[in-house]
N, C-alpha and C positions, 0 to 999 in steps of 0.2 A: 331573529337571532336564536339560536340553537339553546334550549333550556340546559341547564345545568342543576346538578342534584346537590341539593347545598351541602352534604354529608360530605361532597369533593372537594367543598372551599376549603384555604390554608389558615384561611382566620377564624377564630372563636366569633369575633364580633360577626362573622357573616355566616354561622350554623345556629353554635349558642343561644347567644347573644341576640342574633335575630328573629327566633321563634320565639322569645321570653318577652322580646320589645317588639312584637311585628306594627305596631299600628305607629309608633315612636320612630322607627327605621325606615317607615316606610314614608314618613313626613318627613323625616332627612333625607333620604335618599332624592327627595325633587331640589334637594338645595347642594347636597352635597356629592353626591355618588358621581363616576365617572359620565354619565349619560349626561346629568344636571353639567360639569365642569365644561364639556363640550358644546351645550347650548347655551349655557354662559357669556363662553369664547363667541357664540354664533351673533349673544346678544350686542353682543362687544360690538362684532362685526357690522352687525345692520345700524348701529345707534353712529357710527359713524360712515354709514354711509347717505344717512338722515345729514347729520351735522351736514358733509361735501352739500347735499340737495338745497339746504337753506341757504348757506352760504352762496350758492348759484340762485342762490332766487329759482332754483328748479323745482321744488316741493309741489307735489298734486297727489288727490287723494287717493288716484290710485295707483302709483308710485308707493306710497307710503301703505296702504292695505299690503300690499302683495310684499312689501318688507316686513311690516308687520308678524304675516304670517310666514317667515321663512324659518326662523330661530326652531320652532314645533317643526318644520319636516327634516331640519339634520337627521340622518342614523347615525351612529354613533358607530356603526359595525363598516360601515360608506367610507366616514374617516379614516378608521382603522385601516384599511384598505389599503386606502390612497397612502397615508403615509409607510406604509410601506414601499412606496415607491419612492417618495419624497425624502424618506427618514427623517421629518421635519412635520411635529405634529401642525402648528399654524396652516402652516402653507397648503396641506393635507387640508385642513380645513377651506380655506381661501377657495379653493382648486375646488372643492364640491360646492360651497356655496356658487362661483361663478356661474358654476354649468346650471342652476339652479333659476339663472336671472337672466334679462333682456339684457343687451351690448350694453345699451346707456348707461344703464344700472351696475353690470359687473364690472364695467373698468375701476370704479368707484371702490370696489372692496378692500379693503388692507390699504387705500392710498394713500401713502405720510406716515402710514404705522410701522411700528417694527413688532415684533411679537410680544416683548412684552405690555408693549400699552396695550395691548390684549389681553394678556394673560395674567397679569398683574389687575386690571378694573375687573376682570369677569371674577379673580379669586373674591375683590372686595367686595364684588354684588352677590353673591352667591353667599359668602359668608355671613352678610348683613343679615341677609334672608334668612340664611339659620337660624342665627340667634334670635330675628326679632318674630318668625313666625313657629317654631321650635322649642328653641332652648329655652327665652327669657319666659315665657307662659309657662311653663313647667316649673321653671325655677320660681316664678312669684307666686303658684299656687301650692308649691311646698314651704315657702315663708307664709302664706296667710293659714295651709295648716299649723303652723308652728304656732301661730298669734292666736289661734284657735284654743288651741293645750296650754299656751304661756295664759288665757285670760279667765278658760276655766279652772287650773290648778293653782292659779297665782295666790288663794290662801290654804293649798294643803302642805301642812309641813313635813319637811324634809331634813335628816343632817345632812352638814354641809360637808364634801371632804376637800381635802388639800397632802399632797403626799402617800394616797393612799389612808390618810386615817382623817375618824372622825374631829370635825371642824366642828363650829359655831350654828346653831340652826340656819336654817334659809327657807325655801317653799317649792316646791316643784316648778310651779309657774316659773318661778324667778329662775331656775337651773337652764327649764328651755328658752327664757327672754333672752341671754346669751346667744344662742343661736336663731333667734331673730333678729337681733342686731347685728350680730355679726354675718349673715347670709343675709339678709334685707340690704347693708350698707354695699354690700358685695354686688350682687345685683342690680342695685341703681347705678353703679358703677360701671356694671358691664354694659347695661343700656346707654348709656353716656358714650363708651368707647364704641360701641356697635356701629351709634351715630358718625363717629369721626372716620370712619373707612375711607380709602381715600382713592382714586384712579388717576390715569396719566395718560397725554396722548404727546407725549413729550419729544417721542424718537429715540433713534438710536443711542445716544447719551445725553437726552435729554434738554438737550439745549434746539429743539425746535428745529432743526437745520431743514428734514423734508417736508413740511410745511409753510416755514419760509419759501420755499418756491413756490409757492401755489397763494399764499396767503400775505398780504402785509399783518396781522394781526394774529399768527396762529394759537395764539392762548386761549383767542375769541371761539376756535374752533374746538380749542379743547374745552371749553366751559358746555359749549354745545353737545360735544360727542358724551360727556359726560352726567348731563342734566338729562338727558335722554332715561339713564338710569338710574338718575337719583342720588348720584355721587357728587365729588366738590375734587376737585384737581389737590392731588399733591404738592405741596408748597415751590419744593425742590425733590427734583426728580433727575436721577441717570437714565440710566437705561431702566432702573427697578424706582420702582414707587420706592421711598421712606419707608425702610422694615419698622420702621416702630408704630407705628399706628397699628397693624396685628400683632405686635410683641404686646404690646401693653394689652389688647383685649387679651391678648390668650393668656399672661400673667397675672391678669386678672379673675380670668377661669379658673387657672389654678389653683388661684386662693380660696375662690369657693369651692373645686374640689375637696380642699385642705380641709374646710371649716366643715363641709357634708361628710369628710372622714373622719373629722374629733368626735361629729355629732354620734355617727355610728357609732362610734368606742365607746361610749359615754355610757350610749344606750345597751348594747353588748355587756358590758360591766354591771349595769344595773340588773341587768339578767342574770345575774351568776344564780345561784343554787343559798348560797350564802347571803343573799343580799334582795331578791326577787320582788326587788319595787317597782321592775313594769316588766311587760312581754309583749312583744310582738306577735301578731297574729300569726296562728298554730291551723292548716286544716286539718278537719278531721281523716282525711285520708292520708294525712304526711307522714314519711315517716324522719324520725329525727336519727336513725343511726341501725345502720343495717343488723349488731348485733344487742343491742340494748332495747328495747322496745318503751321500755318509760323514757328514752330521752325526747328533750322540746329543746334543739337548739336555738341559738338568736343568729342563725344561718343570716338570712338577709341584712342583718346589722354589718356581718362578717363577711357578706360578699360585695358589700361597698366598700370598705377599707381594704378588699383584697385587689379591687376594682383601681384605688387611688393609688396601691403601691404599685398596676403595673401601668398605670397610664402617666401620674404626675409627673416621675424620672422625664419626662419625655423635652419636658420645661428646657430641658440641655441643650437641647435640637435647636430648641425656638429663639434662645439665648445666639449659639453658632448660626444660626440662619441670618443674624441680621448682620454677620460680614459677607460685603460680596467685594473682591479687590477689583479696585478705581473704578470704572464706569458698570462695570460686572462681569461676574467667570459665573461658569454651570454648577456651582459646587452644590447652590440651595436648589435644583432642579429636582432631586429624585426627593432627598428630605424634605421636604414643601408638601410634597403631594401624600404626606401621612399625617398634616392635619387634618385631617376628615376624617381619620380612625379614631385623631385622640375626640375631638368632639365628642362620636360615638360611644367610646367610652365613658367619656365623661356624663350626657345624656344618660345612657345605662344606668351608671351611679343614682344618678341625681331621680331617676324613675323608680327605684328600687326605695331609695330613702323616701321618695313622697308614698311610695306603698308601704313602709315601714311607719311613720307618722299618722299616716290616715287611718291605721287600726290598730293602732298602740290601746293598749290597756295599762290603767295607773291602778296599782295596789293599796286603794289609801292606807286600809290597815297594816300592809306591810310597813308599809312607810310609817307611821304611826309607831308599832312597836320598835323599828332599827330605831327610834330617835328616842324613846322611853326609855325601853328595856336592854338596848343594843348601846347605844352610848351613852345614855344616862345621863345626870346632873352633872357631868364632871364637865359637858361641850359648855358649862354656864362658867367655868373656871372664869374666862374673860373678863364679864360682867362681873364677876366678884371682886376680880383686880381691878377694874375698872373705878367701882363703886368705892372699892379701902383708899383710891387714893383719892378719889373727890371728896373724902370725908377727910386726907391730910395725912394718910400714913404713909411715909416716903418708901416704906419698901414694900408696898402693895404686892407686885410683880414677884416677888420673892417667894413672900409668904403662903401665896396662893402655890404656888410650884412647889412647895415643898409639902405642900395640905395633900396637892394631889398622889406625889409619891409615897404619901402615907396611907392613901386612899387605895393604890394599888398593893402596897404592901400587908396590910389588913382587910382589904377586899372590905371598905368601907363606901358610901354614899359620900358625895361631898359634902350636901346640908350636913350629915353626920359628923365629919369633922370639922366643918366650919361649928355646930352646937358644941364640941369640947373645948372651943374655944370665944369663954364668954364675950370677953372684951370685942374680941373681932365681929362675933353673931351680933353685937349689940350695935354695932357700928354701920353692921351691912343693913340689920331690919334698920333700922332710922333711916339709911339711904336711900333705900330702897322703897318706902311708902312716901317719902318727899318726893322722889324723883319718877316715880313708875306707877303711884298710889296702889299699887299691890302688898302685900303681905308676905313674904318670906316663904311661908309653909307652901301658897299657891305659885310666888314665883318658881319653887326648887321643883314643886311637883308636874311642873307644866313645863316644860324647856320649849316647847315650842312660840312662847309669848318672846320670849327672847330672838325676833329673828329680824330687825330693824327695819330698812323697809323695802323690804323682798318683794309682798307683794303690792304694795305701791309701785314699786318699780316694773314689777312682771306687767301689770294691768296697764300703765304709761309705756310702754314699748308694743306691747301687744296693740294698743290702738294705735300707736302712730304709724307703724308697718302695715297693719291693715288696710289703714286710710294709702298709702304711698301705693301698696301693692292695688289697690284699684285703681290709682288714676295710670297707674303704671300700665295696666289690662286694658284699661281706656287708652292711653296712646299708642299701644301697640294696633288696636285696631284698622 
């Protein structure tokens, strides 16, 4: 086939996109790219023409070698070809595989099928293969980095925020345990639906009818054509497999798109100039901004999320794909064939964020002073309110709320104004060494003891994802 200068391609993902990910694209590309799609189809093709041999009790080893190897000699360019003559990509296919095989053998090909018990099992097997030899390893070794950062920072403290302002302490660890749970639970889930893919050798609308001529049992023969590949038949089938068995894996992807696009925010935010408690890795050759020469942007936090706003819209498609009206129309035929870009995308994304994590730097001192010197005693407001009403004073809540607006008003500490106010001071230290055995002067002065159990929790998520994400590596195997 005639090389082509990828500078001519129409898509980012195949100039871009693919010099930045070539070793990623290029392990998609055997699962998903149009070359993969057509030997797919081809696998389709040979796996029942196995199913016809057994069911004749005609199966020999070399029958089956020489089908074996057929799938690897499609061209893909051969196809092309042909249907152009055909206008009928299957059939195009059909018609090269024949010329390809002995009489015995070729009468056999597409027999009882219609195009999509083809084209619908080859999308399932071909997508399986993505995710489970592809996506899902990628994805579970950007969750075990995560478990990584969540188990070493799970006690450096952190404020917490909410709304944009400072919150209640927490711990780093515990900020990224969030997105270990929530991308971990994502993930096993994906693995789950990867498995339920589903193929069909059902016919024309599904009800078996050119099988029935050849077969008393034709389900039997579907069970075959499709164990061949490691698929399990569609429950109920038209002409089209059950769109929801890929609606829900791809709606599932999307979620974790979703969750690997908060993550980036998070982290982009924490990079500000104002705030610079972590940074992603800087080379020294980079440059951050053609006229600024000190800038270090959090570019890669930013080209994920720029990644998820133009891929995730797409979820619309996958939503309208899963009407086809009664046994089915051509409408999902041309939108169908641009799951493989969002993939791509998404992949992209999800490589960029495991290069983003695997050389994050934690600022502990930064961090340190935002929660000291940046929000100060006043994130313990809670705990003060907390402590005045276990001690019986019914307007706990209040009183602390107006301590603080005094706080702002006179650019005061809270200890500070919590000490102008004996009664209260006298009520919090007693509470506060019965219930915390601390001392007052060390609780106000340390805000970060106040952070409940972050990093118990950071450390109990970090391992339990860990441990999931290896046995997860191990079945993928």
């Amino acid at each position: 086939m005639e090389a082509r200068n990828i500078f001519l391609n129409l898509s980012p993902l195949d100039h871009r996109y693919y010099l930045s990910n070539r070793e990623l694209f290029d392990a998609l590309a055997q699962e998903i790219s149009e070359e993969a799609s057509i030997r797919s189809c081809a696998r389709a093709e040979v796996a029942l023409v196995k199913a016809h041999l057994k069911a004749r009790g005609q199966e020999t080893k070399e029958r089956l070698a020489l089908l074996d190897g057929l799938a690897s000699q499609i061209d893909p360019e051969e196809v092309y070809q042909e249907e152009e003559k055909t206008k009928h990509n299957i059939r195009a296919l059909v018609n090269v595989m024949k010329r390809k095989l002995p009489d015995d053998l070729s009468t056999l090909v597409h027999l009882g099928a219609t195009s999509v018990d083809i084209l619908d099992t080859a999308q399932a097997l071909r997508t399986k293969d993505a995710y489970r030899k592809v996506i899902l390893p990628l994805l579970s070794k950007a969750v075990a980095l995560l478990c990584d950062i969540a188990e070493k920072e799970a006690a450096t403290p952190q404020v917490g925020r909410t709304h944009g302002q400072h919150a209640v302490p927490i711990t780093f660890g515990f900020a990224m345990a969030e997105y270990v749970s929530r991308l971990g639970k994502s993930v096993l889930r994906i693995e789950e639906l990867s498995r339920l893919l589903c193929g069909k050798l059902a016919g024309a609308t599904g009800s078996y009818n050119a099988l029935s001529m050849s077969y008393a049992d034709p389900e039997a023969i579907e069970r075959d054509y499709l164990g061949y590949l490691g698929l399990e038949p569609s429950e109920h089938s038209t002409q089209l497999v059950e769109p929801e068995y890929l609606l829900r894996l791809l709606l599932e992807t999307n979620a974790a798109f979703g969750v690997i696009a908060n993550l980036a925010d998070d982290l982009r935010n924490l990079q500000r100039s104002e705030i610079g408690e972590v940074r992603e890795f800087f080379a020294a050759t980079q440059v951050g901004s053609s006229t600024m020469p000190q800038k270090r942007n959090p570019w890669n936090s930013e080209h994920v999320k720029s990644l998820w706003k133009a891929f995730a819209p797409r979820v619309m498609t996958f939503f309208m794909d899963q009407i086809s009206e009664h046994q089915r129309d051509l409408t999902n035929s041309a939108s169908g064939r641009f799951v493989g870009d969002y993939l791509a995308g998404f992949s992209a994304a999800a490589a960029r964020m495991l290069q983003v994590v695997s050389t994050l730097s934690v600022d502990r001192e930064r961090l340190d002073k935002n929660l000291k010197t940046g929000a100060g005693d006043l994130v313990l407001a809670e705990s003060v309110y907390i402590l005045l009403s276990l001690a019986g004073e019914p307007e706990g809540h209040e009183v602390v709320r107006r301590l603080t607006l005094e706080c702002d008003r006179n650019n005061l500490s809270l200890i500070e104004a919590l000490k102008a106010q004996p009664m209260i001071w006298n009520m919090l230290v007693t509470q506060l060494k019965s219930r915390t055995g601390l001392d007052a002067e060390t609780f106000f002065s340390h805000p970060e003891l106040y952070h409940g159990q972050a990093s118990t929790k950071a450390r109990a998520l970090a391992d339990k994802y860990e441990a999931l994400m290896t046995k997860l590596k191990e079945d993928l195997k």
